[in-house]
Steps between C-alpha positions, in 0.01 A plus 500: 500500500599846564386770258722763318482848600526626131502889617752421794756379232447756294553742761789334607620475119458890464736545790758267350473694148521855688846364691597351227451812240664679836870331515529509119448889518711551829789273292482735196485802676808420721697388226411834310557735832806310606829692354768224629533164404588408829135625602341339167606159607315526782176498368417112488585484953302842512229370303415257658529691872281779334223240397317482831568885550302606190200255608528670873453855322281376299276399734571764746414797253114340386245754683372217821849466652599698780861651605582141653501361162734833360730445794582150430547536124724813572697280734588197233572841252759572735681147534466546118754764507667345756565217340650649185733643704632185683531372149754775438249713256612914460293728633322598171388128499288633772328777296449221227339266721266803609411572135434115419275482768267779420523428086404119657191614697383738241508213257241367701271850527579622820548835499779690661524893570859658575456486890460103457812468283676740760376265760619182289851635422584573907397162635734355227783741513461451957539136402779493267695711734463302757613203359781691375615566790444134639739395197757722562491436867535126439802505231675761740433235784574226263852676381595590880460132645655397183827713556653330799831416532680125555810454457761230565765589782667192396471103324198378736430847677195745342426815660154659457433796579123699490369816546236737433117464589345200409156295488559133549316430191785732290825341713363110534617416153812657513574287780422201398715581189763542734425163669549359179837689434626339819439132387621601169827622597533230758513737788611405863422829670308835460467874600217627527462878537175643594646824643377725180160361522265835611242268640450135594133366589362169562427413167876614368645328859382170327628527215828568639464203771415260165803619330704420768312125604549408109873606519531293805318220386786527183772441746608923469523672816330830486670825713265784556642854520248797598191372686341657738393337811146412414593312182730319723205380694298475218817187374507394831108348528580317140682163604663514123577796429687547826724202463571619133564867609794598712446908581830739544490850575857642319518474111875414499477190788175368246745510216770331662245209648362485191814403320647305769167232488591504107836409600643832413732823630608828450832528437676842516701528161864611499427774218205672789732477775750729360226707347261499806762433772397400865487817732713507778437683798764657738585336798408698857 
């Protein structure tokens, strides 16, 4: 039968108490330091990210550990503050958290001079900014793919038409929303223009090709206006994708195909022929 380690557990009951007695004084704090509500309502998802952080500092801050120890704890401190700000927090939430922390390891007697605090408040205030910037990056990215523009040339005809510069992670769902306009709308053909699009890579070549082998498979016959001769190749080694796809190099012959495989034409209205009338040109 093995035998209890009575000063292990207590040891290891300590530590529990301490972490414990830590998060309920980082929670206050916040809560106190926080001036928004938005921030305020963060504190339960923060808490429990700042739980492990307190125990790192903790740790790192007793007299035997060396700088490896302080470099690890300052590098969870500073996915703390990044974190709060991929949750949307201000940036005074980041000056809260910063406060927290410190009234959370003083709870526990370790003792703190200004140049620690200073230390303390720039790892968390590098972090937050950084993922400040990664959220704003990613709703900007998220808005852009977002923002393309289909439209429908006529009953059974959709035009799409992207631009801008694009992951394939940010453009992939727009696309398949698309996809799923076309079988909604009961679509026979498609134009697809990819002339506006600042780059195309492998990855974003894919998602195209898909696009256009999940139209095909839905009976709609994709036209492709703008691509350059390597995504050409690129449609050409995917067996699918270049039965689906049918590639034209003038906008205006692309619209016309396009309408004429959703059994559609342009017809030149009597009220634009007198306004726009055909020009004429002298005879030699």
């Amino acid at each position: 039968m093995a035998r209890s380690h009575p000063q292990r557990m207590s040891e290891r009951d300590q530590s529990g108490t301490k972490v414990a007695a830590m998060r309920a004084c980082f929670c206050l704090r916040y809560e106190r330091g926080a001036r928004f509500r938005e921030d305020r309502v963060l504190v339960g998802a923060l808490a429990c990210e700042a739980e492990p952080v307190l125990e790192a500092l903790y740790v790192a801050f007793t007299p035997h550990e060396g700088p490896r120890a302080v470099h690890e704890s300052y590098a969870l401190l500073s996915l703390l503050g990044r974190r709060a700000a991929l949750l949307g927090a201000t940036p005074g939430a980041a000056i809260a958290i910063v406060e927290a922390v410190c009234a959370a390891l003083r709870e526990v007697g370790a003792a703190l001079d200004p140049a620690l605090v200073s230390e303390l408040s720039v790892v968390v205030v590098e972090g937050y900014c950084l993922g400040r910037d990664e959220r704003i990056t990613r709703e900007l990215r998220e808005t852009s793919a977002q923002s393309q523009v289909a439209i429908e040339l006529g009953r059974g005809c959709i035009a799409i038409f992207l631009g801008g510069l694009h992951a394939e992670c940010d453009l992939a769902p727009e696309l398949e929303r698309h996809a799923r306009e076309l079988l909604r709308a009961d679509a026979k053909s498609c134009l697809l223009d990819v002339s506006r699009l600042v780059r195309i890579d492998e990855e974003l070549a894919r998602a195209l090709g898909r696009f256009c082998a999940i139209a095909g498979q839905l009976g709609v016959t994709t036209f492709v206006v703008g691509a350059s001769a390597w995504l050409r190749e690129q449609f050409a080694g995917w067996p699918l994708v270049r039965d689906a796809a049918t590639f034209v190099d003038e906008y205006d012959r692309a619209q016309a195909l396009a309408l004429a495989a959703a059994g559609l034409h342009l017809k030149r209205r009597r009220w634009a022929r007198l306004i726009f009338p055909p020009v004429r040109t002298a005879a030699r």
